[in-house]
N, CA, C and O atoms as a GROMACS GRO file, in nm:
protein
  276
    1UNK      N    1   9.126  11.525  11.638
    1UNK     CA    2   9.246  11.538  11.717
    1UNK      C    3   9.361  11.461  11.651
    1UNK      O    4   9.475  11.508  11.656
    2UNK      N    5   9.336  11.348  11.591
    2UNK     CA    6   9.450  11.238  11.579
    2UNK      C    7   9.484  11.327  11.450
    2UNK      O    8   9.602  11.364  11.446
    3UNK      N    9   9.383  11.376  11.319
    3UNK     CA   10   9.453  11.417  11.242
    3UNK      C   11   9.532  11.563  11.203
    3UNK      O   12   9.588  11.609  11.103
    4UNK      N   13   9.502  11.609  11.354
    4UNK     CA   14   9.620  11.730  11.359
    4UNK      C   15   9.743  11.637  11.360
    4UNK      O   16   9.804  11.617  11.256
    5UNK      N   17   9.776  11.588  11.462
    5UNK     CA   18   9.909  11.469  11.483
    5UNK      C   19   9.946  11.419  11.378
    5UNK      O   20  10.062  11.444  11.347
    6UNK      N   21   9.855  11.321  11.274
    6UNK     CA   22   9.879  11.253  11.133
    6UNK      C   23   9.967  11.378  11.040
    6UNK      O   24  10.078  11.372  10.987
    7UNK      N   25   9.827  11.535  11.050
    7UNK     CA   26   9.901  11.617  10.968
    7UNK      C   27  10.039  11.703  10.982
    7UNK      O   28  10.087  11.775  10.894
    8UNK      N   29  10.091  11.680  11.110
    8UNK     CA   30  10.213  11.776  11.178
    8UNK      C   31  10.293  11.672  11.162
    8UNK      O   32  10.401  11.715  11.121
    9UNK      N   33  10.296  11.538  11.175
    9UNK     CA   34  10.356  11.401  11.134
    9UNK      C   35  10.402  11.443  10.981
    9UNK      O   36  10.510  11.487  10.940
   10UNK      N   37  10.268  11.411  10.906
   10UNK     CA   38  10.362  11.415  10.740
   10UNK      C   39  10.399  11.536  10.693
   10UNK      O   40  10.398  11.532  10.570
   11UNK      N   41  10.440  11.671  10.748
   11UNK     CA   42  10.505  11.777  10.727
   11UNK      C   43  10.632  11.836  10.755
   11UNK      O   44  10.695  11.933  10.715
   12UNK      N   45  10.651  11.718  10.858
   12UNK     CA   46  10.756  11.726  10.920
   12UNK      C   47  10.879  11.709  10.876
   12UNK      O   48  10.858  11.596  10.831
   13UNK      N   49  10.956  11.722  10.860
   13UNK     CA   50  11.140  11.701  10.793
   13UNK      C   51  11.119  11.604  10.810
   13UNK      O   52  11.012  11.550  10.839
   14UNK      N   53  11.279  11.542  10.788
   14UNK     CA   54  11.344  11.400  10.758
   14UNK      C   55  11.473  11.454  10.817
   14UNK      O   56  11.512  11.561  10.768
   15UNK      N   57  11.546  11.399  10.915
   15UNK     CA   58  11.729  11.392  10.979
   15UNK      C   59  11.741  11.500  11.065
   15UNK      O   60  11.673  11.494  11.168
   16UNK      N   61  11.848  11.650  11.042
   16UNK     CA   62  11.849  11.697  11.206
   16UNK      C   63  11.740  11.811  11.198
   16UNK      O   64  11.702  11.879  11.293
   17UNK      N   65  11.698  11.820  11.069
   17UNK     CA   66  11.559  11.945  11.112
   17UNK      C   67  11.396  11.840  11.155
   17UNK      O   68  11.286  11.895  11.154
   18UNK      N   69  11.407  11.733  11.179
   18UNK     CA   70  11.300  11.653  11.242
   18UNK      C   71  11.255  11.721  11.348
   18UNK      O   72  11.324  11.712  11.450
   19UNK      N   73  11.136  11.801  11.353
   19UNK     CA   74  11.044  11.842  11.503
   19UNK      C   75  11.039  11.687  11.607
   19UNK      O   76  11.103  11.650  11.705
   20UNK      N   77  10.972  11.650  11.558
   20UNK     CA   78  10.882  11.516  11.646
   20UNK      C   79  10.973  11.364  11.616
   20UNK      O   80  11.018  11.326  11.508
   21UNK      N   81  10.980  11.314  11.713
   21UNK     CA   82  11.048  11.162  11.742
   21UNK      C   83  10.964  11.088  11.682
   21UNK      O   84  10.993  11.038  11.573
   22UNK      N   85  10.848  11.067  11.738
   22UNK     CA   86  10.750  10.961  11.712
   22UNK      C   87  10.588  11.055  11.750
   22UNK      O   88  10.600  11.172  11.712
   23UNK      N   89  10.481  11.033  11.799
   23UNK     CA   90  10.356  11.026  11.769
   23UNK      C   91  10.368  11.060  11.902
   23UNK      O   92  10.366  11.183  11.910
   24UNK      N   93  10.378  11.022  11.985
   24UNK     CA   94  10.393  11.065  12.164
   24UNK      C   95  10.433  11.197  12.199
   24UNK      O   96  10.386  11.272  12.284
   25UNK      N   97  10.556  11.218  12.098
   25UNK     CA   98  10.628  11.332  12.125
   25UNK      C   99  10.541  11.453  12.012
   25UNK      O  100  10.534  11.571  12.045
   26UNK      N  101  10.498  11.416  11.916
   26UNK     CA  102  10.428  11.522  11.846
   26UNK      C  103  10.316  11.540  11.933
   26UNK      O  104  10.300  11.661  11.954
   27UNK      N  105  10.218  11.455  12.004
   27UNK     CA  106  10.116  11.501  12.075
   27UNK      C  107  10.155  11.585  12.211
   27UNK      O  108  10.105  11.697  12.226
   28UNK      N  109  10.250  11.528  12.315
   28UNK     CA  110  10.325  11.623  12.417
   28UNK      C  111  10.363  11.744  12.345
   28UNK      O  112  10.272  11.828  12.344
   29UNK      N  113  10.465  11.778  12.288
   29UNK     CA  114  10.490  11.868  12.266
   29UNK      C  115  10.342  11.990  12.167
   29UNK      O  116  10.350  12.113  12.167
   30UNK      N  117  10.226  11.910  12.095
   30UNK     CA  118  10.151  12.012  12.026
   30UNK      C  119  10.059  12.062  12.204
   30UNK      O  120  10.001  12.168  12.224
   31UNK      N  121  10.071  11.979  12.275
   31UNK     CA  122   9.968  12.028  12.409
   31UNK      C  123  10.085  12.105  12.456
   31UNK      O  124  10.058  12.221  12.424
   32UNK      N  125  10.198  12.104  12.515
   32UNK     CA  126  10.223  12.187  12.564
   32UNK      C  127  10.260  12.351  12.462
   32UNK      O  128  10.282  12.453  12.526
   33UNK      N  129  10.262  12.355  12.343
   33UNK     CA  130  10.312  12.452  12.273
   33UNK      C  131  10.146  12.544  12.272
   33UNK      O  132  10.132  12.661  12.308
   34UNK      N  133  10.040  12.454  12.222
   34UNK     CA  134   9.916  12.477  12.179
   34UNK      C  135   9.809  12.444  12.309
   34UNK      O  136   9.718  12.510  12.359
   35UNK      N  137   9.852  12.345  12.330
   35UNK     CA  138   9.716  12.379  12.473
   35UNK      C  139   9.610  12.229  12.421
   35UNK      O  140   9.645  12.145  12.338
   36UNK      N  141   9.525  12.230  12.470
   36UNK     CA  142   9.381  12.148  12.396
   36UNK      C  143   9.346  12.174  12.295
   36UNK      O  144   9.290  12.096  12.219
   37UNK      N  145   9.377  12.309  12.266
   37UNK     CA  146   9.247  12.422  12.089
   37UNK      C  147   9.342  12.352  12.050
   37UNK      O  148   9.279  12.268  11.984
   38UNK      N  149   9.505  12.308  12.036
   38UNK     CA  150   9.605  12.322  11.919
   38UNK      C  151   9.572  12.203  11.853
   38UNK      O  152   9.598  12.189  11.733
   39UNK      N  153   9.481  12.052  11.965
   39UNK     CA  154   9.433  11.971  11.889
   39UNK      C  155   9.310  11.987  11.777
   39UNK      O  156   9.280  11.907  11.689
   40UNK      N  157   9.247  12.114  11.808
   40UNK     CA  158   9.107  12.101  11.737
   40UNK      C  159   9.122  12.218  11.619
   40UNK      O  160   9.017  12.257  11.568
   41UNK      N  161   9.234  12.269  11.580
   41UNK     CA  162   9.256  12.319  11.519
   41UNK      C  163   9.249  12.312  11.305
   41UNK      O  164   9.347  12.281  11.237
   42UNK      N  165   9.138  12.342  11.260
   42UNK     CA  166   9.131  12.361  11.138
   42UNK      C  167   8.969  12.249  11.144
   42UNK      O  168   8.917  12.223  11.035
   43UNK      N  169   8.922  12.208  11.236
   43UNK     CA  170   8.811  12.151  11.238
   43UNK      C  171   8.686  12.211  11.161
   43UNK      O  172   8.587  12.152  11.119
   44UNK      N  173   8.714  12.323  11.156
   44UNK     CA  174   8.559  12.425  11.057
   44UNK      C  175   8.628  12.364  10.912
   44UNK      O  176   8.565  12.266  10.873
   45UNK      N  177   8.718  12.392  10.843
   45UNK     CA  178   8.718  12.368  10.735
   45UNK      C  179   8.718  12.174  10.679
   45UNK      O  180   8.682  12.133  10.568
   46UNK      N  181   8.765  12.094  10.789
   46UNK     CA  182   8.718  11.995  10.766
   46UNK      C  183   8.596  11.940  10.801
   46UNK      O  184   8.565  11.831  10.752
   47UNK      N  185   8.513  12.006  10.889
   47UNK     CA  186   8.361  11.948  10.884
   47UNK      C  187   8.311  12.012  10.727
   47UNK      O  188   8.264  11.938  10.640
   48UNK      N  189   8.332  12.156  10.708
   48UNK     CA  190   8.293  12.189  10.598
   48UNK      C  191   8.347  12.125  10.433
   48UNK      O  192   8.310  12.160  10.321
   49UNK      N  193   8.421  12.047  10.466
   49UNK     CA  194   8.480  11.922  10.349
   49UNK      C  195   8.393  11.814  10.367
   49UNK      O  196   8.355  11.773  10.257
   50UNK      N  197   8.348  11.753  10.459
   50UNK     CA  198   8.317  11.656  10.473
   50UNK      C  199   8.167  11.652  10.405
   50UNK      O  200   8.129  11.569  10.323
   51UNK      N  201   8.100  11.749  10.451
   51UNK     CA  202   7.946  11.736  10.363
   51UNK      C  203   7.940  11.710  10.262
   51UNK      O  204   7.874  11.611  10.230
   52UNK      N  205   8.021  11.807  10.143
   52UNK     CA  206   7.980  11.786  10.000
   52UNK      C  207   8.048  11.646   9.992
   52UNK      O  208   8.000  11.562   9.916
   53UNK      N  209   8.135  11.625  10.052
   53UNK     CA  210   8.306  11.503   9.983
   53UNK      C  211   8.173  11.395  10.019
   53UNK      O  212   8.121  11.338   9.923
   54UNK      N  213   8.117  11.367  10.167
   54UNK     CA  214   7.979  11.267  10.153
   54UNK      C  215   7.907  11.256  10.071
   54UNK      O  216   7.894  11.147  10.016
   55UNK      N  217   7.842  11.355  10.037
   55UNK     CA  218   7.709  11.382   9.938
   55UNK      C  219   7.714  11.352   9.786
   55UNK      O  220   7.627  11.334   9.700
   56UNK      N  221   7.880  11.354   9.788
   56UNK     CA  222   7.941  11.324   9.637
   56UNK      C  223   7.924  11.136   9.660
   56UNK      O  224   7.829  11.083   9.602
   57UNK      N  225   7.977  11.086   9.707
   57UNK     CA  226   8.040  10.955   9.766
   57UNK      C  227   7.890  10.882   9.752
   57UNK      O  228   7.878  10.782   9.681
   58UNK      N  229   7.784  10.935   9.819
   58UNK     CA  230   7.615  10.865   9.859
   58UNK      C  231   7.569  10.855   9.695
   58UNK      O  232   7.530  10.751   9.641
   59UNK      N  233   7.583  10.979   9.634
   59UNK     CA  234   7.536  11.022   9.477
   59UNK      C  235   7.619  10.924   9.348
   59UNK      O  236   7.564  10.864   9.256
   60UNK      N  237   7.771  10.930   9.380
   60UNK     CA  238   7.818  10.784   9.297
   60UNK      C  239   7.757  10.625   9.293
   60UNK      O  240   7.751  10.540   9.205
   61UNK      N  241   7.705  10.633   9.470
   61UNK     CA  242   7.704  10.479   9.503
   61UNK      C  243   7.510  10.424   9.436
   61UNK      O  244   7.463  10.319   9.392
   62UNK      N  245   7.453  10.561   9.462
   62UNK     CA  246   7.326  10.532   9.414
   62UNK      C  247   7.328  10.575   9.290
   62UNK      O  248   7.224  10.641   9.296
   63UNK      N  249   7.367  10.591   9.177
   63UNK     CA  250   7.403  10.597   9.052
   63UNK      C  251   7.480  10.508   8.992
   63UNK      O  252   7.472  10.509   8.870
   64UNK      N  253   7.579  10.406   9.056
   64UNK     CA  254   7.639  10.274   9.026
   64UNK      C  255   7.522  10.156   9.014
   64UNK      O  256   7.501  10.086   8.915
   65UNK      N  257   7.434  10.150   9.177
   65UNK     CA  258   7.360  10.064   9.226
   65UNK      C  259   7.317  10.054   9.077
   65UNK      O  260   7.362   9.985   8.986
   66UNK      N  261   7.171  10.183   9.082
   66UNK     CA  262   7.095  10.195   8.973
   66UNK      C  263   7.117  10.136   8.841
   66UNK      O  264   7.037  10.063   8.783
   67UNK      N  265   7.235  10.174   8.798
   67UNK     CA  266   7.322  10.115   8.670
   67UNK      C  267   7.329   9.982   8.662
   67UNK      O  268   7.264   9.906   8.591
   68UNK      N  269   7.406   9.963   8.732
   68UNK     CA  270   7.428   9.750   8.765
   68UNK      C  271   7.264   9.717   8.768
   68UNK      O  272   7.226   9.641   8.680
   69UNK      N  273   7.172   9.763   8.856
   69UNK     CA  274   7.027   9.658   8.828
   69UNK      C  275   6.985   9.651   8.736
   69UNK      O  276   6.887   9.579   8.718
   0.00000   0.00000   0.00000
């Protein structure tokens, strides 16, 4: 949820084409435009990032360990 907000945050303009005030107003306004889904929106492709981006991350750290002993 928070990083729909984070990502509609850093896309956003700069001066009078600014959507969102602050973090309050990007979340009010994505519920009332979008509803609840508009928070959970793009969640398949980031669970599906997250496996390999882990599996990479576990595979460096036990291949460092190994190395250093």
């Amino acid at each position: 949820m928070y990083e729909v907000i984070k990502s509609k945050m850093q896309s956003d303009a700069f001066g009078k084409d600014q959507k969102y005030k602050s973090m309050r107003d990007c979340f009010a306004k994505t519920y009332k435009g979008e509803g609840l889904g508009g928070f959970w929106r793009g969640i398949g492709p980031t669970l599906l990032r997250a496996m390999p981006v882990s599996a990479g991350t576990f595979a460096t750290v036990e291949v460092t360990m190994r190395l250093i002993s």
